[in-house]
C-alpha positions as CSV (number, residue, x, y, z in Angstrom):
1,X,116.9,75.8,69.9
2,X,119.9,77.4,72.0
3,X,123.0,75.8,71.7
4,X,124.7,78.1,73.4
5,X,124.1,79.0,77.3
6,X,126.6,82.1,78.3
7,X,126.2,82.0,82.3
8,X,127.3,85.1,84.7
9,X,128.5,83.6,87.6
10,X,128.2,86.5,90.4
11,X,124.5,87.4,91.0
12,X,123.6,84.9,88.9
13,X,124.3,81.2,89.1
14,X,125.6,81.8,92.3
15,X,123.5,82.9,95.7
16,X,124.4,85.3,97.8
17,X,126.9,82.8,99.9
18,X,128.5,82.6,97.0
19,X,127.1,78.3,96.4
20,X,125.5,76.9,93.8
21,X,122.7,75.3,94.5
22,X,121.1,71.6,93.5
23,X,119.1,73.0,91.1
24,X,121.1,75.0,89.0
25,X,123.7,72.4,89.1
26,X,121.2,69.7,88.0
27,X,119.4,72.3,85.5
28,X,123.2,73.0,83.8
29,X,124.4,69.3,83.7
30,X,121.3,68.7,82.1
31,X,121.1,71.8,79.2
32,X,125.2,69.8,78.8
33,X,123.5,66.7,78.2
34,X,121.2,67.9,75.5
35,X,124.3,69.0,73.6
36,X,124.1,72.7,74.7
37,X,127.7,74.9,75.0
38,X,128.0,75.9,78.5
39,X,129.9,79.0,78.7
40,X,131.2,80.1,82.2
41,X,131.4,83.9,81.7
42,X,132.9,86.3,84.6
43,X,134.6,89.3,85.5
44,X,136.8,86.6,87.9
45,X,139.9,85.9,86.6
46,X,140.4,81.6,85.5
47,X,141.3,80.5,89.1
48,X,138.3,81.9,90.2
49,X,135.6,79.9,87.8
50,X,138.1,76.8,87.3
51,X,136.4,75.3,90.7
52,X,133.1,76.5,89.7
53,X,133.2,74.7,86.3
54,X,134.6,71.8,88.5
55,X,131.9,72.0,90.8
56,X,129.3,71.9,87.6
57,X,131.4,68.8,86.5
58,X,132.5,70.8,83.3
59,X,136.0,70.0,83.3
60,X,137.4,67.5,81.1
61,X,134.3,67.9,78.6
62,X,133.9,70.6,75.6
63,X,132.9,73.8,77.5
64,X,134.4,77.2,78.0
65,X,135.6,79.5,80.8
66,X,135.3,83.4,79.5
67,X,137.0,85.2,82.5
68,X,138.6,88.8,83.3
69,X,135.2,90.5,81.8
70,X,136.2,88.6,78.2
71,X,140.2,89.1,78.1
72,X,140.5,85.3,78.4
73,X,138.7,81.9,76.5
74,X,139.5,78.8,78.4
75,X,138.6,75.4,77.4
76,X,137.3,73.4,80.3
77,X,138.3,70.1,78.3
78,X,142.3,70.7,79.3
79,X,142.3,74.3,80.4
80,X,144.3,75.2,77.2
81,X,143.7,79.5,76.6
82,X,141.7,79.0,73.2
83,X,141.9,83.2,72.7
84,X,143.2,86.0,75.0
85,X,143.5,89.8,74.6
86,X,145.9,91.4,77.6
87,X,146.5,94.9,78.7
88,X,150.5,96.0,77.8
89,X,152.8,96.6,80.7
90,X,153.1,100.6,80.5
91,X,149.3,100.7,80.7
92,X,149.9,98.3,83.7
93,X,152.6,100.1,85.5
94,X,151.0,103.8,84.4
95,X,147.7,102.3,86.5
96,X,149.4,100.8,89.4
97,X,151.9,103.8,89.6
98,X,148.7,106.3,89.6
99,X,147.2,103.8,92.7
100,X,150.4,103.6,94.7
101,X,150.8,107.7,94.8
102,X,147.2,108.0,95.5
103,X,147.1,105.2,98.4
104,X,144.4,103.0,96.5
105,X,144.7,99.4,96.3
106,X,145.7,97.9,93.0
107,X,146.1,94.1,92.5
108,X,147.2,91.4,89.9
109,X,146.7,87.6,89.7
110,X,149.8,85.1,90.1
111,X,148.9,81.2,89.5
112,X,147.8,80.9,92.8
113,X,145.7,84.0,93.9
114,X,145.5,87.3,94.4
115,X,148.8,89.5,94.6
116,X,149.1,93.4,96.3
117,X,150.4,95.6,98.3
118,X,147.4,96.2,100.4
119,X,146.8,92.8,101.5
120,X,144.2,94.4,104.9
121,X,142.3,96.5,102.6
122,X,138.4,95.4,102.4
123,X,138.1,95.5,98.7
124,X,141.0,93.3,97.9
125,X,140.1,90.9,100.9
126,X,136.7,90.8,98.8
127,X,137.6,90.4,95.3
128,X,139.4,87.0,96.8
129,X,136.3,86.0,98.7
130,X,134.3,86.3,95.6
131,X,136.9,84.2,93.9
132,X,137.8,81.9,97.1
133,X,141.4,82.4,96.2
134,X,144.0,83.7,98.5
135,X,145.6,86.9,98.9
136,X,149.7,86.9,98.8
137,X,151.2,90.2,99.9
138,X,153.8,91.7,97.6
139,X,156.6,95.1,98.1
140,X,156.9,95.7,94.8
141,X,153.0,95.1,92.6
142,X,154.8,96.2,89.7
143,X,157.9,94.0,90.1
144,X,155.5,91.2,90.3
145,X,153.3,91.9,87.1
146,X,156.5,91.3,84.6
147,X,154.1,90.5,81.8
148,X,150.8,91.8,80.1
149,X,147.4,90.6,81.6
150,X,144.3,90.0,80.4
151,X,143.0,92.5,83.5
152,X,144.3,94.1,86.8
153,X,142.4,95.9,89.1
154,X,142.3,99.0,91.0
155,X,139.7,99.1,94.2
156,X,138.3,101.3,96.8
157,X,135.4,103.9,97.5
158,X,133.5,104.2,94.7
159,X,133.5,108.3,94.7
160,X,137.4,107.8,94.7
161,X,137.5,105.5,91.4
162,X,135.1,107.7,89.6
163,X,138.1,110.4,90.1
164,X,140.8,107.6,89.3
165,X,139.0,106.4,86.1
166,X,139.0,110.5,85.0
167,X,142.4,111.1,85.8
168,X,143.8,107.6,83.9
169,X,141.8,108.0,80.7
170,X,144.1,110.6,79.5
171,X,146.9,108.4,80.2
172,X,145.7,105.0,78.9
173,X,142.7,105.2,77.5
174,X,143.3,104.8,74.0
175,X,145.3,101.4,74.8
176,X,142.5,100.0,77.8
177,X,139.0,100.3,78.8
178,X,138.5,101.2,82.4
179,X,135.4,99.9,83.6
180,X,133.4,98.8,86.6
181,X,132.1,95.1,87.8
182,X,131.2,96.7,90.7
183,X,131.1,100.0,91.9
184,X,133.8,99.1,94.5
185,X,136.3,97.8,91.5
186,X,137.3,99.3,88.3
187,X,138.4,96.9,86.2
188,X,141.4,97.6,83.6
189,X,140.8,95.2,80.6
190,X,142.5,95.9,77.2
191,X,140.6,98.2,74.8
192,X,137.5,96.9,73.4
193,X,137.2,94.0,75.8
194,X,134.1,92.5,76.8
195,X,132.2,89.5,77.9
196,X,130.2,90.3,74.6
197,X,133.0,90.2,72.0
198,X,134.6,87.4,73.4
199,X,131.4,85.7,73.5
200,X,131.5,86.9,69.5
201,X,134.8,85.3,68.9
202,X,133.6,82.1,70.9
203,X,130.3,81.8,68.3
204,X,132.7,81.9,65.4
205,X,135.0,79.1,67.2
206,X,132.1,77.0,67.5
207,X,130.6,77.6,64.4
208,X,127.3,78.9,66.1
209,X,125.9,82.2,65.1
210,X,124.0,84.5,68.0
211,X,120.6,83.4,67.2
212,X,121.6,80.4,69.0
213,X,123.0,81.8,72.0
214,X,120.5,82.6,75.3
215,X,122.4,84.9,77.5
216,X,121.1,84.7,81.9
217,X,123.1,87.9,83.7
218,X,122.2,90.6,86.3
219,X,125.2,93.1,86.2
220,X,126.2,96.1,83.4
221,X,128.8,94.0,82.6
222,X,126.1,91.3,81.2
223,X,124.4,94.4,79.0
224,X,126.2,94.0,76.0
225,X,126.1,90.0,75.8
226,X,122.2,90.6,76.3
227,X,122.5,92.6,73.0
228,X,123.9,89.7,70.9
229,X,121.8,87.3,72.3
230,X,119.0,85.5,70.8
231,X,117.3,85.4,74.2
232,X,118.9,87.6,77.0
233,X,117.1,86.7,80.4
234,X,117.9,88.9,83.5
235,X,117.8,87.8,87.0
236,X,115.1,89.2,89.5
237,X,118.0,91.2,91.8
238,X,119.6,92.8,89.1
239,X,119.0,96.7,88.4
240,X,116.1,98.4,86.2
241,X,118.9,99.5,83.7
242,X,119.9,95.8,83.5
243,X,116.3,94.7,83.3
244,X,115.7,97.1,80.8
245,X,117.9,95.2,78.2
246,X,116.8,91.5,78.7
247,X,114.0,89.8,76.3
248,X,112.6,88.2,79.8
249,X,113.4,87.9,83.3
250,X,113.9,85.0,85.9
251,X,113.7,84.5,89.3
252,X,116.5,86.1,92.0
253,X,120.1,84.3,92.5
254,X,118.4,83.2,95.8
255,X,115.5,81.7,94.1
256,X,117.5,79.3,91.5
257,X,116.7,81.8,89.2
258,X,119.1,79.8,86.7
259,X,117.7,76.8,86.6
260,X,114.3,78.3,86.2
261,X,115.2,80.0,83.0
262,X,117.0,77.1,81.7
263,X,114.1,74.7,82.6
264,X,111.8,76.7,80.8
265,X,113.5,77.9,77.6
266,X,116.1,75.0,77.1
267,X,115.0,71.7,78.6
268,X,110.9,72.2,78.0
269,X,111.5,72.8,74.0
């Protein structure tokens, strides 16, 4: 029996218009109702699954938000940061500094949204869609970021992060890991952070151990939970690579793909 359900959110629970639809929500509600853990685990930062977990009807009961890629653990019963891992301010500034003189976009979270100095640029205008937060405009990104985080961002052309990510390593790559949700944003998270470990720490918090824990994802960011997982299930639209690494498959995003896999492998047993 899995007791533990570890949800990607992007690609995965949600379609392609970013919604939920009926079925997963009625297919998730019901796995909670037979006792089973629901973890909500992103790449978003907490504002951008706390509606999605309100949405699902999570808050106020015992489930858990794992956001920034794994930097963060938030329960959904008061929102209280259960565990949190965040990247130090030089590392910070050295990343933003390195965006700034190379006219990329970086951005950080404040309580409300999104906060750059690029507010026009397409890639920060998207990372807020995907998280239907706002974007606030800032002079000064590194002014704003006075404390460590458990992820900032730098976006743009993929071909032009590829040469970021190899000129930064030298500089903070023994304090972060600098990685990619999508090919358009490279995620700065501190080193060794991932949805997997969190998801690690999260089992021993629980008292559950991995053979209990079924894993539904689509991105390269969900690999390593699929390798802890005693059942790993990719979607239908993620990658070969992806697909590669899963004990089974489901259906696409746009397909409830979700709810099938939690119909079959949760709710028939």
């Amino acid at each position: 029996m899995y007791t533990v359900l570890a949800l990607d959110l992007d690609g995965t629970l949600t379609n392609t218009t970013k919604e939920i639809s009926e079925r997963n929500k009625n297919a998730v509600l019901a796995a909670r109702e037979r006792g089973v853990h629901v973890v909500l685990a992103s790449g978003r930062p907490v504002l951008g699954i706390e509606h999605v977990a309100r949405e699902l009807g999570l808050i106020g009961t015992e489930a858990t938000i794992l956001a920034y890629n794994g930097g963060q653990l938030v329960s959904t019963a008061d929102l209280s940061v259960l565990w949190e891992r965040t990247v130090d301010l030089r590392t910070i500034q050295t990343c933003f500094r390195y965006a700034k003189q190379n006219g990329l976009a970086a951005l950080s979270y404040d309580e409300v949204g999104v906060i750059t100095e690029m507010p026009d640029d397409v890639h920060v205008k998207l990372e807020a869609y995907n998280n239907a937060i706002p974007i606030r405009r800032v002079d000064d990104l590194i002014a704003e970021t006075p404390n460590p985080m458990p992820k900032v961002m730098i976006v743009g052309e993929p071909a032009r992060l590829l040469q970021a990510r190899h000129d930064l390593l030298p500089l903070v790559g023994e304090q972060a890991d600098l990685g990619f949700s999508d090919p358009f944003f490279m995620e700065i998270t501190a080193k060794g952070v991932q949805k997997a470990s969190s998801l690690r720490v999260l089992l021993g918090l629980l008292g559950k151990n991995e053979d209990e824990l079924m894993v539904i994802g689509d991105g390269l960011n969900d690999v390593p939970m699929f390798s802890i997982a005693g059942l790993a299930v990719a979607m239908a639209n993620a990658s070969d690579e992806v697909k590669a690494h899963a004990h089974v498959l489901t259906s696409s995003n746009d397909e409830d793909g979700v709810a099938k896999a939690i119909e079959t492998h949760i709710l028939a047993k």
